[in-house]
C-alpha positions in Angstrom: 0.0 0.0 0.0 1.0 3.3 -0.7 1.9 6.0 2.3 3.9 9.2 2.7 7.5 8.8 4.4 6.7 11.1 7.7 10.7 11.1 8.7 13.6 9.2 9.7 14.6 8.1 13.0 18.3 7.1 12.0 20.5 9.5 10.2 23.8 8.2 7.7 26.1 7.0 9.5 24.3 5.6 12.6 24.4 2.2 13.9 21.2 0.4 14.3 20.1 -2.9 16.0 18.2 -5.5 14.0 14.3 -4.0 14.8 15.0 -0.9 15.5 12.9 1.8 14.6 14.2 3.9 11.4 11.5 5.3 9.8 8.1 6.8 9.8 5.5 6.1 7.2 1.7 7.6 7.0 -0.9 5.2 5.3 -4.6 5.3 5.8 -4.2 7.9 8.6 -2.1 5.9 11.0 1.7 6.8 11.7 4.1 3.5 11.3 7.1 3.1 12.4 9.3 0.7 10.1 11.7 -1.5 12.1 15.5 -2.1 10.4 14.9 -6.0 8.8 19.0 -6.2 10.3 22.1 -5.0 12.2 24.1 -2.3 10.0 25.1 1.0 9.4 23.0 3.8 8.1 24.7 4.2 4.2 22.0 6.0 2.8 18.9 7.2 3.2 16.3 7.3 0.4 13.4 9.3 -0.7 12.6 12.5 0.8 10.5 13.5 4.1 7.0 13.9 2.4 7.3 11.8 -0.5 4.6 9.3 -1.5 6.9 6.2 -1.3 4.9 2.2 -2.6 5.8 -1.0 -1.9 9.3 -2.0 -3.2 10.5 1.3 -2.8 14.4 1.6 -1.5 13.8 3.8 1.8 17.1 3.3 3.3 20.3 1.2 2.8 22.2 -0.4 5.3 25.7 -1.5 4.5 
């Protein structure tokens, strides 16, 4: 489903647990907060805050 990226939690650069929080998305009214599917760091950080983002979409990459 289709949603609006809200904002990132992480910046590049950070370190981030598998789960952790990095992103907020907007769909259907409700606020969701996307965990990180891995341990990594923050390499980049994809569309930006406000965009209409859809499924398959890179939103962040973690090296």
């Amino acid at each position: 489903m289709p949603g609006t990226l809200v904002g990132y939690l992480v910046k590049v650069g950070d370190t981030v647990e598998d789960g952790q929080p990095v992103l907020t998305l907007e769909a259907m009214k409700m606020e969701n907060q996307l965990p990180a599917p891995r341990a990594g760091k923050v390499a980049a950080l994809g569309p930006e805050v406000g965009s209409t983002v859809a499924r398959g979409d890179t939103l962040l990459i973690l090296e």
